[in-house]
KOLGU-39344 format. One record per atom (N, C-alpha, C): residue number from 1; residue in three letters; chain; atom name; x, y, z. Coordinates in nm, 3 decimals. Each point is the difference from the previous one (the first is absolute). Layout:
@n=NUM res=Ala chain=A atom=CA x=X y=Y z=Z $
...
***
This chain:
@n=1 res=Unk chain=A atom=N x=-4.975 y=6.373 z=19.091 $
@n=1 res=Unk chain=A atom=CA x=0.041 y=-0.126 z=-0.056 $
@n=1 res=Unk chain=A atom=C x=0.017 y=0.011 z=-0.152 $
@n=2 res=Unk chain=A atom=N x=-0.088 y=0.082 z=-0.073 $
@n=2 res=Unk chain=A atom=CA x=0.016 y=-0.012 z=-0.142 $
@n=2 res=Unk chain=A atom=C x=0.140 y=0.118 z=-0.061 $
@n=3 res=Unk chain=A atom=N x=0.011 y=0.065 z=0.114 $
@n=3 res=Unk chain=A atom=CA x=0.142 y=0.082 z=0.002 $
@n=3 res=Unk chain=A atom=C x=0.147 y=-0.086 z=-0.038 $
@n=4 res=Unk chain=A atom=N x=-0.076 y=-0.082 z=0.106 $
@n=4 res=Unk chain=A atom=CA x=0.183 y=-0.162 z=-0.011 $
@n=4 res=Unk chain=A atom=C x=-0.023 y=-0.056 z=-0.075 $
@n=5 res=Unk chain=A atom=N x=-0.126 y=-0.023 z=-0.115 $
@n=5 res=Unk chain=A atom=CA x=0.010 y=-0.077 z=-0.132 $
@n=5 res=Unk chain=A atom=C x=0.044 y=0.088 z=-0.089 $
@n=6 res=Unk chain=A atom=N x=-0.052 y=0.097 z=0.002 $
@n=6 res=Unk chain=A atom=CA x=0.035 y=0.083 z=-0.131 $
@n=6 res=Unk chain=A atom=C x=0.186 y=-0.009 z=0.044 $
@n=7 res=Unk chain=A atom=N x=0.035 y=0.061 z=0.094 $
@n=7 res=Unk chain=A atom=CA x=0.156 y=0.004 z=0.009 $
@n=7 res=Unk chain=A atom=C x=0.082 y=-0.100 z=-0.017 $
@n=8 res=Unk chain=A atom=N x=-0.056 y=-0.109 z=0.016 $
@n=8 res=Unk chain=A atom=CA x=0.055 y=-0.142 z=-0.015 $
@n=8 res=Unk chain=A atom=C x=-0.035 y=-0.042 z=-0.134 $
@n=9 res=Unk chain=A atom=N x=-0.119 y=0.067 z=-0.095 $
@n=9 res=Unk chain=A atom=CA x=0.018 y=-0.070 z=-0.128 $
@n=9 res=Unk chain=A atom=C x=0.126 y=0.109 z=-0.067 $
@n=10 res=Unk chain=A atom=N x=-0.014 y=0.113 z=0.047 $
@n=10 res=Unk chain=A atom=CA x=0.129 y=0.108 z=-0.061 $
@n=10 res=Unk chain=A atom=C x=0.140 y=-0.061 z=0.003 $
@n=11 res=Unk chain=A atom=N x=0.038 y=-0.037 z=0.104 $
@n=11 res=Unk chain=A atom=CA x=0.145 y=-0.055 z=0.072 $
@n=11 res=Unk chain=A atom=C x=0.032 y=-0.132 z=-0.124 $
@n=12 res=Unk chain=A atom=N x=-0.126 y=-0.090 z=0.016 $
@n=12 res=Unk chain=A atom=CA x=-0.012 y=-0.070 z=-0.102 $
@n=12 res=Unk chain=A atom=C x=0.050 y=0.024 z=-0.151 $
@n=13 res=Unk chain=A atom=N x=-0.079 y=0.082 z=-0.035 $
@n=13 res=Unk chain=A atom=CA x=-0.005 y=0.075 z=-0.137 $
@n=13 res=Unk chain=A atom=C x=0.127 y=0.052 z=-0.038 $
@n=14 res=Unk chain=A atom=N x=0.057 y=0.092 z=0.099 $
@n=14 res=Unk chain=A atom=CA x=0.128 y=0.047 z=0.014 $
@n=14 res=Unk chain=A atom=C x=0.094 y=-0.058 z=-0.051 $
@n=15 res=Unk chain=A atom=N x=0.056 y=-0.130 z=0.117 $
@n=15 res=Unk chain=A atom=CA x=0.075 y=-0.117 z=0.027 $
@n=15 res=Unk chain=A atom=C x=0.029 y=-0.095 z=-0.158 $
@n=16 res=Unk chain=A atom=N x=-0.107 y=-0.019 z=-0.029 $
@n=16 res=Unk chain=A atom=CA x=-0.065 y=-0.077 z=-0.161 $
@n=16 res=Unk chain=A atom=C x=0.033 y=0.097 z=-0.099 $
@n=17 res=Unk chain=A atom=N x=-0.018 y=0.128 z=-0.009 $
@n=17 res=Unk chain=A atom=CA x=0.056 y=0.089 z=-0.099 $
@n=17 res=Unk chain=A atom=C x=0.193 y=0.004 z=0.005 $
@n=18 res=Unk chain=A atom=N x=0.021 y=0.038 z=0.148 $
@n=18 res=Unk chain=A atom=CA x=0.131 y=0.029 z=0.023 $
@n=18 res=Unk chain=A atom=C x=0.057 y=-0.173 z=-0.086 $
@n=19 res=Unk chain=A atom=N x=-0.015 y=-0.108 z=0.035 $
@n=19 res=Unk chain=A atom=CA x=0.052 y=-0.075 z=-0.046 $
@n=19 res=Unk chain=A atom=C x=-0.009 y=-0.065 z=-0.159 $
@n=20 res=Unk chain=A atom=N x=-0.083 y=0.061 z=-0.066 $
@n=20 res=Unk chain=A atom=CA x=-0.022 y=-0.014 z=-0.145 $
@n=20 res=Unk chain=A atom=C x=0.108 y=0.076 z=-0.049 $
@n=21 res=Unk chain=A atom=N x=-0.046 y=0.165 z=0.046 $
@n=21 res=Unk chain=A atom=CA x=0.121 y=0.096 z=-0.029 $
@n=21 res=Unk chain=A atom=C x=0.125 y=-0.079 z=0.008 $
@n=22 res=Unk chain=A atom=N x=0.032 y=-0.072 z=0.064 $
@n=22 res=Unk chain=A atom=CA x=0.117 y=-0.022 z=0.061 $
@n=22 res=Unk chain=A atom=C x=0.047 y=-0.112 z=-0.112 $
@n=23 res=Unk chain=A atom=N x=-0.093 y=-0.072 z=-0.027 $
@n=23 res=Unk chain=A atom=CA x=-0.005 y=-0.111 z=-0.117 $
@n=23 res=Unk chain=A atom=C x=0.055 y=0.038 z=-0.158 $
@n=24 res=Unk chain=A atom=N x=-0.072 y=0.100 z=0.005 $
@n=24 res=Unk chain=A atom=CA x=0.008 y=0.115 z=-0.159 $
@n=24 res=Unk chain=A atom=C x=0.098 y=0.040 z=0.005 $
@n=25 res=Unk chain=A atom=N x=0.063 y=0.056 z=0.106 $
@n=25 res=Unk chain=A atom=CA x=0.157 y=0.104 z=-0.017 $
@n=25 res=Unk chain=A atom=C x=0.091 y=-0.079 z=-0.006 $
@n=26 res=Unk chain=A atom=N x=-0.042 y=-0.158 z=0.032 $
@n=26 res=Unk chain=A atom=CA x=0.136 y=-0.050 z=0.038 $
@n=26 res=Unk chain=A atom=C x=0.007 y=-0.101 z=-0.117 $
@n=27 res=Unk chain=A atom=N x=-0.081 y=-0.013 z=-0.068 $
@n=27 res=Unk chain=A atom=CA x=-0.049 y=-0.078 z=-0.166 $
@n=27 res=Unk chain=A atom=C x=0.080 y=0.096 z=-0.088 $
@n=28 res=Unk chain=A atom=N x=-0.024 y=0.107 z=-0.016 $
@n=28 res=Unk chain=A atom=CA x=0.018 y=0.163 z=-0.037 $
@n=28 res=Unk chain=A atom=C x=0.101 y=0.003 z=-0.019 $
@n=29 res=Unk chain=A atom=N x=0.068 y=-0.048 z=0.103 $
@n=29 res=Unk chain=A atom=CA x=0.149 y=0.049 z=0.032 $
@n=29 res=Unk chain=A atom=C x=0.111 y=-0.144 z=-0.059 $
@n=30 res=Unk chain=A atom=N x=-0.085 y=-0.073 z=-0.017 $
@n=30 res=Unk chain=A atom=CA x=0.100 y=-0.138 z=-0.063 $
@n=30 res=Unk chain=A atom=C x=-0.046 y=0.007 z=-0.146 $
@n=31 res=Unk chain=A atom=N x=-0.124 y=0.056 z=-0.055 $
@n=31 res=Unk chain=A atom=CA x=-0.016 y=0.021 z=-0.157 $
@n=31 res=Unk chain=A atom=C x=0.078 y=0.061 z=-0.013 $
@n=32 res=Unk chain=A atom=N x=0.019 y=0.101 z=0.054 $
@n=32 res=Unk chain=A atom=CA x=0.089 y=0.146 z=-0.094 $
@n=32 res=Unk chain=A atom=C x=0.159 y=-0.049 z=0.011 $
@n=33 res=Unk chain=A atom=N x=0.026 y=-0.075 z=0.102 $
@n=33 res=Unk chain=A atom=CA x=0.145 y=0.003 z=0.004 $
@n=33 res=Unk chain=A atom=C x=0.069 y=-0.159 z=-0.066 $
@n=34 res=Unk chain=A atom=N x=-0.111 y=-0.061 z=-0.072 $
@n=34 res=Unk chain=A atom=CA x=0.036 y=-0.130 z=-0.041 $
@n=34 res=Unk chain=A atom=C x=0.052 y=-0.071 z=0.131 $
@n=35 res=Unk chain=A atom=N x=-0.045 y=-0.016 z=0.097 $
@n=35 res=Unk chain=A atom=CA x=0.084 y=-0.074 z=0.115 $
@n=35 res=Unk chain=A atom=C x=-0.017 y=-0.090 z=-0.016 $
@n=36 res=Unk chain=A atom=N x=-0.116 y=-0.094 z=0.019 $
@n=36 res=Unk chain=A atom=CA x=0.041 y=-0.162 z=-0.021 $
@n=36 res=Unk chain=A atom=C x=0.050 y=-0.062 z=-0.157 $
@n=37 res=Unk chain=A atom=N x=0.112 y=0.073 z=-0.076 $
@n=37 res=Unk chain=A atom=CA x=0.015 y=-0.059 z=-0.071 $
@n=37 res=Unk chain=A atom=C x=0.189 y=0.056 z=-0.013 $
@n=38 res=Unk chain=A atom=N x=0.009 y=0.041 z=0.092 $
@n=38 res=Unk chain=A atom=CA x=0.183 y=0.065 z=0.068 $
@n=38 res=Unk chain=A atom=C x=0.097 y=-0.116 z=0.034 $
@n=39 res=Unk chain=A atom=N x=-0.141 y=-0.116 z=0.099 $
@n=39 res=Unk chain=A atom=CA x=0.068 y=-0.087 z=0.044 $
@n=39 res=Unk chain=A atom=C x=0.022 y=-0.160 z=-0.040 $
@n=40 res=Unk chain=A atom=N x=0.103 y=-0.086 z=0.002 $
@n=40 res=Unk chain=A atom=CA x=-0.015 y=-0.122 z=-0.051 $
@n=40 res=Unk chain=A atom=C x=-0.054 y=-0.137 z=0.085 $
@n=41 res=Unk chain=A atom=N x=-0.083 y=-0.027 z=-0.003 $
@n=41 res=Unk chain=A atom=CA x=-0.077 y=-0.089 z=0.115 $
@n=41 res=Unk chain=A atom=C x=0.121 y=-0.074 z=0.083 $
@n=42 res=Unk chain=A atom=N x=0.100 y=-0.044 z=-0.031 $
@n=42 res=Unk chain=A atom=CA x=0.062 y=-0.065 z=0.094 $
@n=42 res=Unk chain=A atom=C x=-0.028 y=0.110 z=0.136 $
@n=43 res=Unk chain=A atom=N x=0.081 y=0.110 z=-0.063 $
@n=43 res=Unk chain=A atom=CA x=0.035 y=0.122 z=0.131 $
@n=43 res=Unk chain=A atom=C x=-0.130 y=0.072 z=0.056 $
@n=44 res=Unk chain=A atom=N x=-0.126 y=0.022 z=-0.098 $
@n=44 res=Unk chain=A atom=CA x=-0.160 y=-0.008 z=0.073 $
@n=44 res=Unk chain=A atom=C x=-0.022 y=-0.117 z=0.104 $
@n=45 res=Unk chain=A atom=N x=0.047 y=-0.105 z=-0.016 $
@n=45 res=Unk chain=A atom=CA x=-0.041 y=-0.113 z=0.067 $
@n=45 res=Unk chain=A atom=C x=0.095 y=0.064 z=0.158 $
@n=46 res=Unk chain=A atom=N x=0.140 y=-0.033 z=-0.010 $
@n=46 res=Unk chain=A atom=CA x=0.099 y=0.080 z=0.095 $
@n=46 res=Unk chain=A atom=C x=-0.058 y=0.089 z=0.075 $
@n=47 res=Unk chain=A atom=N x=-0.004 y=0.123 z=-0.016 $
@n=47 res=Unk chain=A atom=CA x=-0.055 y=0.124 z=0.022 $
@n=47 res=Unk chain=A atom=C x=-0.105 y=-0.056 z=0.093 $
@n=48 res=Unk chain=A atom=N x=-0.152 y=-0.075 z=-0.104 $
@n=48 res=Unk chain=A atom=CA x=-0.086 y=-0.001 z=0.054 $
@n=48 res=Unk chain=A atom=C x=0.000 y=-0.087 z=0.172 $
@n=49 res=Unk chain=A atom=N x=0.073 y=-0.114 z=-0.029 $
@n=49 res=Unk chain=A atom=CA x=0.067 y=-0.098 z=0.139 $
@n=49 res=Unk chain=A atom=C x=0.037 y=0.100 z=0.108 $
@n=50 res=Unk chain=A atom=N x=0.092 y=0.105 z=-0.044 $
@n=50 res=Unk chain=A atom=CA x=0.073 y=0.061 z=0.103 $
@n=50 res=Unk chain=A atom=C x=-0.107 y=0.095 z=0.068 $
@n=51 res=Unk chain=A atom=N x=-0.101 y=0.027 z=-0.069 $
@n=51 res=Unk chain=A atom=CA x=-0.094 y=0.101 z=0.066 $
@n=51 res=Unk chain=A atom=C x=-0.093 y=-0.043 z=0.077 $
@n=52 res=Unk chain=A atom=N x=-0.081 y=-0.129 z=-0.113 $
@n=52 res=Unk chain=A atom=CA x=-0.159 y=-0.025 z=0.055 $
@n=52 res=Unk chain=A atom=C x=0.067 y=-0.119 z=0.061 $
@n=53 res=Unk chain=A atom=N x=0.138 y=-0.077 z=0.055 $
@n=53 res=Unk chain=A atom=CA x=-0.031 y=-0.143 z=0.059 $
@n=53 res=Unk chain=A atom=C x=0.120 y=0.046 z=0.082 $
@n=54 res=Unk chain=A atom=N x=0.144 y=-0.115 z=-0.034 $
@n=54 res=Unk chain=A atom=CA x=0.130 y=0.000 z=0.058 $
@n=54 res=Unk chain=A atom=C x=0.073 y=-0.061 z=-0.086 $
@n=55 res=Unk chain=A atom=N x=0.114 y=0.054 z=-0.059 $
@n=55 res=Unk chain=A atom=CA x=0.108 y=0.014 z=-0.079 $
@n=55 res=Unk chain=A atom=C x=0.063 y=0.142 z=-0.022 $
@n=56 res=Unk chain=A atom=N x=0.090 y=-0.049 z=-0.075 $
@n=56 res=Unk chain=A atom=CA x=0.128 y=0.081 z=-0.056 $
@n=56 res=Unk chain=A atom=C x=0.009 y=0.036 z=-0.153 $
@n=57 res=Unk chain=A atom=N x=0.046 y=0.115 z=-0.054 $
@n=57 res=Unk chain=A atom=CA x=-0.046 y=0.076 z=-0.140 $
@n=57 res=Unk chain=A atom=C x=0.210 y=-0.009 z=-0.044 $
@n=58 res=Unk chain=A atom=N x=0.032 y=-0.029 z=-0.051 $
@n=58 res=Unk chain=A atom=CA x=0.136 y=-0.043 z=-0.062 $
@n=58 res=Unk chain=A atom=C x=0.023 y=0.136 z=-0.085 $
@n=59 res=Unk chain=A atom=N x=0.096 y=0.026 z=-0.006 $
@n=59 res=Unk chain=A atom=CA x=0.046 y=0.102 z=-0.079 $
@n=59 res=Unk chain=A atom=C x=-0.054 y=0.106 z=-0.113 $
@n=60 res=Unk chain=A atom=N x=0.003 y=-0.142 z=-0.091 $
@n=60 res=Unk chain=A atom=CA x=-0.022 y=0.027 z=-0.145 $
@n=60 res=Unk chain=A atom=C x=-0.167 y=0.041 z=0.031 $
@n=61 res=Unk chain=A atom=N x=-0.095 y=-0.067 z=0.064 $
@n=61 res=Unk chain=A atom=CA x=-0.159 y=0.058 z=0.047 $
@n=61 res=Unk chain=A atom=C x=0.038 y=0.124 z=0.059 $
@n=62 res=Unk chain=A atom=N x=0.082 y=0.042 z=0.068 $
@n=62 res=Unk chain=A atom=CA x=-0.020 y=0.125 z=0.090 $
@n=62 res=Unk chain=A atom=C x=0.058 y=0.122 z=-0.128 $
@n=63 res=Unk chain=A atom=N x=0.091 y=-0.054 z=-0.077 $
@n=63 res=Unk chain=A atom=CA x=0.025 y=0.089 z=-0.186 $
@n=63 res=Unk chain=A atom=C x=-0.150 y=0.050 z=-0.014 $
@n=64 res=Unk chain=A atom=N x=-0.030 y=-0.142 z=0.007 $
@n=64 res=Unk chain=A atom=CA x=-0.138 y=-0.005 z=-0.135 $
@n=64 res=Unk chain=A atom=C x=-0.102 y=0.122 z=0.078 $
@n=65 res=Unk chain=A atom=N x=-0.072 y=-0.053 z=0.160 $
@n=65 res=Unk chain=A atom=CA x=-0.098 y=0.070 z=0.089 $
@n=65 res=Unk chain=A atom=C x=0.073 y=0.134 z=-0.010 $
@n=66 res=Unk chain=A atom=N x=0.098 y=0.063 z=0.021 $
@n=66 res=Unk chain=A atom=CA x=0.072 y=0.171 z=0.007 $
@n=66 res=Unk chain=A atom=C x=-0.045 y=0.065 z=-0.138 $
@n=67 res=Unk chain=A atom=N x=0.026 y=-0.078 z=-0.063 $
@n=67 res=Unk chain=A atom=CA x=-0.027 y=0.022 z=-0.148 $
@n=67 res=Unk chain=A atom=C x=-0.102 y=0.016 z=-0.051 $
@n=68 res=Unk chain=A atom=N x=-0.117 y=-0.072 z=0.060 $
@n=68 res=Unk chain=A atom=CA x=-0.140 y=0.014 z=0.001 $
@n=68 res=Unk chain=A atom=C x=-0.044 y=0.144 z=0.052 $
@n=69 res=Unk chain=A atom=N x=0.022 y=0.057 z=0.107 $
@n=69 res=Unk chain=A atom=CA x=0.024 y=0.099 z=0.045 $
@n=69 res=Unk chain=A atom=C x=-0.111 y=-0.003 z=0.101 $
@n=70 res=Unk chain=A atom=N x=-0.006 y=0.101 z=0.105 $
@n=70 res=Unk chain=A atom=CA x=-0.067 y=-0.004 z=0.147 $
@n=70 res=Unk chain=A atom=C x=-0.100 y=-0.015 z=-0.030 $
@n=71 res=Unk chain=A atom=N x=-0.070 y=0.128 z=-0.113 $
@n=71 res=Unk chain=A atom=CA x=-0.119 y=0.007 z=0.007 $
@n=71 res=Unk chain=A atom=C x=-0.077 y=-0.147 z=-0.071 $
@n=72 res=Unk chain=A atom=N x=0.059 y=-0.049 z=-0.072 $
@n=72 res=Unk chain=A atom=CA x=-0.104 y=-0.087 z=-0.047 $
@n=72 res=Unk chain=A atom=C x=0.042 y=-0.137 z=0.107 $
@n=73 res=Unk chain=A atom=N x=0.144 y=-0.030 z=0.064 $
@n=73 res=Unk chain=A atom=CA x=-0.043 y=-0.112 z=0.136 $
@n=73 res=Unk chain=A atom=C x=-0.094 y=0.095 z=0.117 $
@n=74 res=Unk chain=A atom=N x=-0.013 y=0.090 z=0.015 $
@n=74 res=Unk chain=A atom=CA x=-0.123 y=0.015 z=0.091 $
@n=74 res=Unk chain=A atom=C x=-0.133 y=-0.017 z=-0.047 $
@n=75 res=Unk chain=A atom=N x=-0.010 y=0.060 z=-0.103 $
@n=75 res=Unk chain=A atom=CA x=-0.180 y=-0.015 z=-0.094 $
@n=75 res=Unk chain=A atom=C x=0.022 y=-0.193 z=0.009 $
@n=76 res=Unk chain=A atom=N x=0.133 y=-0.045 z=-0.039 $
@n=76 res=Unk chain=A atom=CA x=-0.086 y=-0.167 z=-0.040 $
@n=76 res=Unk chain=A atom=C x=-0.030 y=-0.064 z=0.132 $
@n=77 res=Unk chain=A atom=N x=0.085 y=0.052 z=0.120 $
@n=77 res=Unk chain=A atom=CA x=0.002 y=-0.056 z=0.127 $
@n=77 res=Unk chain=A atom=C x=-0.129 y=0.039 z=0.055 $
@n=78 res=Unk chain=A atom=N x=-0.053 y=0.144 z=0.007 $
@n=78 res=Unk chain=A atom=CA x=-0.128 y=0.019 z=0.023 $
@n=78 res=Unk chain=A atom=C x=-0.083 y=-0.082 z=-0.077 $
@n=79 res=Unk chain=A atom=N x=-0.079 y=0.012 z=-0.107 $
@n=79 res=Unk chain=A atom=CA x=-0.028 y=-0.086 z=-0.124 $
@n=79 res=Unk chain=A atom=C x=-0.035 y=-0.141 z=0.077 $
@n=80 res=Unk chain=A atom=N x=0.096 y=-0.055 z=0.028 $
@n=80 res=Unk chain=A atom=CA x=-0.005 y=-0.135 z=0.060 $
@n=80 res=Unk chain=A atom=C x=-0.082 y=-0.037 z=0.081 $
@n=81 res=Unk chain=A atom=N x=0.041 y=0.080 z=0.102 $
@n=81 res=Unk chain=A atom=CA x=-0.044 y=0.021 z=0.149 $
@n=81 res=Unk chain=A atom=C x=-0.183 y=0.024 z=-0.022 $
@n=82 res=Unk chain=A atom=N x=-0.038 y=0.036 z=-0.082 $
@n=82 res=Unk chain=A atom=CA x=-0.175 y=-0.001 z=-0.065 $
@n=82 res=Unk chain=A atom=C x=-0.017 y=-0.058 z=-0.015 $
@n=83 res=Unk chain=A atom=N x=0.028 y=-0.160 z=-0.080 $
@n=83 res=Unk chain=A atom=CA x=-0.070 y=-0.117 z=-0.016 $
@n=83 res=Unk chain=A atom=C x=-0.038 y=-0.091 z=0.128 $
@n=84 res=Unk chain=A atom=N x=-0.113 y=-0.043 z=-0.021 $
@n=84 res=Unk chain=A atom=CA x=-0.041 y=-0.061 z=0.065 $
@n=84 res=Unk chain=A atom=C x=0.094 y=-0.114 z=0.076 $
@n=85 res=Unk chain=A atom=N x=0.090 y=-0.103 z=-0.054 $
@n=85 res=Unk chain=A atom=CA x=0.091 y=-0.071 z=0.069 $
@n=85 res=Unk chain=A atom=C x=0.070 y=0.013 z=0.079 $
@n=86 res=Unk chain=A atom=N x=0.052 y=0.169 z=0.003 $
@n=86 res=Unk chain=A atom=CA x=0.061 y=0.059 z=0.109 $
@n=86 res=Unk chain=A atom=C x=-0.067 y=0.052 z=0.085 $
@n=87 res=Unk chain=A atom=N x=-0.156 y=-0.023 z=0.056 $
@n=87 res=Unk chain=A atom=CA x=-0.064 y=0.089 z=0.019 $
@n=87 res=Unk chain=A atom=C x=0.025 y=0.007 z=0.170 $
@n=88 res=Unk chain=A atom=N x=0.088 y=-0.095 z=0.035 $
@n=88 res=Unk chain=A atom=CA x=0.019 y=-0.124 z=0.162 $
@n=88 res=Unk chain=A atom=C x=0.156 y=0.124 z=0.018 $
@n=89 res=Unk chain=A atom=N x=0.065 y=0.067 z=-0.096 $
@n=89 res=Unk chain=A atom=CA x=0.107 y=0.048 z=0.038 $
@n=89 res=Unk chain=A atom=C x=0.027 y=0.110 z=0.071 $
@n=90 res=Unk chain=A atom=N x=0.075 y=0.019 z=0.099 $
@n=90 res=Unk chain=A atom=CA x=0.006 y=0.162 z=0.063 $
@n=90 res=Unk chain=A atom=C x=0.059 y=0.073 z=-0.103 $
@n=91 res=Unk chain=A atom=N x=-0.038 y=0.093 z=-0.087 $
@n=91 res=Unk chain=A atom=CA x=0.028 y=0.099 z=-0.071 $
@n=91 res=Unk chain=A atom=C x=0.125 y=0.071 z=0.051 $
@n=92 res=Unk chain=A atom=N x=0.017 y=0.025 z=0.096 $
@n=92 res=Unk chain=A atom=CA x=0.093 y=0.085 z=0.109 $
@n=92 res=Unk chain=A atom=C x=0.144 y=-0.088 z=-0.034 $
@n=93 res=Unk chain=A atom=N x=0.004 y=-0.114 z=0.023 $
@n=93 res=Unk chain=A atom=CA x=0.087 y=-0.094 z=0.034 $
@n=93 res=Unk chain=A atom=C x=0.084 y=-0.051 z=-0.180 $
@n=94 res=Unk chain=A atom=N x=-0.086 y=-0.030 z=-0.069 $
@n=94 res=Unk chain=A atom=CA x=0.018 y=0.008 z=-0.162 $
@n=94 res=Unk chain=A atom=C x=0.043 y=0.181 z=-0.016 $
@n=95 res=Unk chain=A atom=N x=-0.056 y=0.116 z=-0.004 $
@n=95 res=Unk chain=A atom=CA x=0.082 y=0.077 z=-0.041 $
@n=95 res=Unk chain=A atom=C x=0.126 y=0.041 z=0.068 $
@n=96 res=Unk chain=A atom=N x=0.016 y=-0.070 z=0.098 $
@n=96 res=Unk chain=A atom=CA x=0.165 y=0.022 z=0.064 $
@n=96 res=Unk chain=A atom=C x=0.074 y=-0.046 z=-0.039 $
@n=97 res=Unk chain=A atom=N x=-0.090 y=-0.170 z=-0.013 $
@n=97 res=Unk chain=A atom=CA x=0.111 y=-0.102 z=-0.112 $
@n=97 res=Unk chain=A atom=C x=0.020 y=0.054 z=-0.086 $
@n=98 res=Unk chain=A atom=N x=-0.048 y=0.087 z=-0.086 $
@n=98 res=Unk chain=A atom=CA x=0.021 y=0.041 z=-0.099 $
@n=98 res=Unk chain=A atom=C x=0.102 y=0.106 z=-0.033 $
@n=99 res=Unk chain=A atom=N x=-0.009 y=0.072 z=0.124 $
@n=99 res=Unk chain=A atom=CA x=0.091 y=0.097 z=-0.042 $
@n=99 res=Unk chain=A atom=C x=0.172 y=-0.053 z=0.052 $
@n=100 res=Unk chain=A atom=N x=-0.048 y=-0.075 z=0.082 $
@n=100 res=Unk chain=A atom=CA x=0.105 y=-0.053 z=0.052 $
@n=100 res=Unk chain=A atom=C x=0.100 y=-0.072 z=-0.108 $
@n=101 res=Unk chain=A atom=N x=-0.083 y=-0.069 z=-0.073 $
@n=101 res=Unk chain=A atom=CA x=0.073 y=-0.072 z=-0.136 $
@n=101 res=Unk chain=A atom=C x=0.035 y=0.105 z=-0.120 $
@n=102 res=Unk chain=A atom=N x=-0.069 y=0.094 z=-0.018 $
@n=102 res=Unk chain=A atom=CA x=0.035 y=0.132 z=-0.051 $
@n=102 res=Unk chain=A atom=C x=0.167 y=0.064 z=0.026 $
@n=103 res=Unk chain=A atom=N x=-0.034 y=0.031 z=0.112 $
@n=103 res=Unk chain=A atom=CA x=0.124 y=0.010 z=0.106 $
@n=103 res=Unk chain=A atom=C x=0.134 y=-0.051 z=-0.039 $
@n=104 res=Unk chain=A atom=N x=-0.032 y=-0.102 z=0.065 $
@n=104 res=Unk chain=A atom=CA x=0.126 y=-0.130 z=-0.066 $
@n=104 res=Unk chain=A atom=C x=0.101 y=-0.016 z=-0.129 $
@n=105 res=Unk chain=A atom=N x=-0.178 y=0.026 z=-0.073 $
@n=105 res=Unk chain=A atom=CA x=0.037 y=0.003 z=-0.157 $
@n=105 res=Unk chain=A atom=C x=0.111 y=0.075 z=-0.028 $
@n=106 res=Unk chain=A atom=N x=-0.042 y=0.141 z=0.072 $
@n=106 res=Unk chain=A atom=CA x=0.049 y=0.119 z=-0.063 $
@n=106 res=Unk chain=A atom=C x=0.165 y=0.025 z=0.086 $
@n=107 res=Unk chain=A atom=N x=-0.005 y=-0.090 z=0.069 $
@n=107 res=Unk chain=A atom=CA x=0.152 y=0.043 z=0.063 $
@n=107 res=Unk chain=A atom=C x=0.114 y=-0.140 z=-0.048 $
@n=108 res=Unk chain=A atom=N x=-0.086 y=-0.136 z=-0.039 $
@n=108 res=Unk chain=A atom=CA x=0.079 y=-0.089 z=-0.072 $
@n=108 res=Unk chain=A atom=C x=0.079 y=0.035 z=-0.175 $
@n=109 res=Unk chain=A atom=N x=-0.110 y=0.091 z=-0.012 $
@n=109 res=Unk chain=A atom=CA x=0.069 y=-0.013 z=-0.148 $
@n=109 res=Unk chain=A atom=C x=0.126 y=0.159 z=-0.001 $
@n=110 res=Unk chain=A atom=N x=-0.073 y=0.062 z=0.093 $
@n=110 res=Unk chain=A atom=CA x=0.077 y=0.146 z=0.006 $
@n=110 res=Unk chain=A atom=C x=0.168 y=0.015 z=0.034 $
@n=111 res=Unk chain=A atom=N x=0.025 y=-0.129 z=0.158 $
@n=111 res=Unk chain=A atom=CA x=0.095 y=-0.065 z=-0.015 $
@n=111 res=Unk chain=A atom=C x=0.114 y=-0.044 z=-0.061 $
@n=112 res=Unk chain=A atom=N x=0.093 y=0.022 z=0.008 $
@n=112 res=Unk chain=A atom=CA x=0.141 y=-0.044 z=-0.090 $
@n=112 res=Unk chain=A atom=C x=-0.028 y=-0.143 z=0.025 $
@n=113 res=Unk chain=A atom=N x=0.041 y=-0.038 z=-0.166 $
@n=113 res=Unk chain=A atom=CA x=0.041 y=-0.179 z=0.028 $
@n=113 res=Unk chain=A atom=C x=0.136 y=-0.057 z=0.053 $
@n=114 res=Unk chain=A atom=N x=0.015 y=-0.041 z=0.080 $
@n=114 res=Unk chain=A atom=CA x=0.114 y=-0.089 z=0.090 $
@n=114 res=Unk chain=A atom=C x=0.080 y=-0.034 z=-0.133 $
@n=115 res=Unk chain=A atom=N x=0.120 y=0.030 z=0.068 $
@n=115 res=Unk chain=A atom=CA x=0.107 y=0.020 z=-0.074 $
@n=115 res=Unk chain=A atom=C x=0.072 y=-0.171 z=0.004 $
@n=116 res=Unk chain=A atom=N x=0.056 y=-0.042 z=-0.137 $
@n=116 res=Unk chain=A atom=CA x=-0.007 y=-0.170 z=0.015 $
@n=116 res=Unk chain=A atom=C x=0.131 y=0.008 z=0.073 $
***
């Protein structure tokens, strides 16, 4: 019995480290790259709708999010996904949205504009 505590406070310990780590690299990774300061809140607001709820990211946001570049919409999308308010969210389901709007982004602006 004191075998399955000790292993269960480890798993614990583990789990709680793995996700601090996870906290730090992804803090880490939006200091160094100036990310939350790439974007202009209208299109943060956009972005953020299209990921964490239901809506649509308009053009000029999908400029702005490409422009931001992958790595820092994945660190802020992870990032997010840590606070406590989201804590009710499937992680799984938000990073699909995410890439999914990524996606989008990257084939709306890449696109020729319609010829008048």
């Amino acid at each position: 019995m004191a075998s399955l505590n000790v292993y269960s406070a480890l798993v614990v310990l583990f789990l709680t480290c793995g996700a601090a780590m996870a906290t730090k690299e992804n803090d880490q990774v939006i200091k160094e790259n100036h990310c939350e300061t790439q974007m202009g809140l209208p299109c943060v607001l956009e972005a953020f709708t299209s990921i964490f709820e239901t809506g649509n990211i308009s053009n000029k946001c999908c400029r702005e999010l490409v422009g931001l570049g992958k790595v820092c919409h994945s660190a802020l999308v992870k990032r997010t996904l840590e606070y406590p308010l989201f804590k009710d969210l499937a992680p799984a389901t938000i990073i699909a949205k995410s890439i999914h709007t990524w996606n989008n982004c990257l084939l709306l602006i890449d696109s020729p504009a319609p010829s008048a």
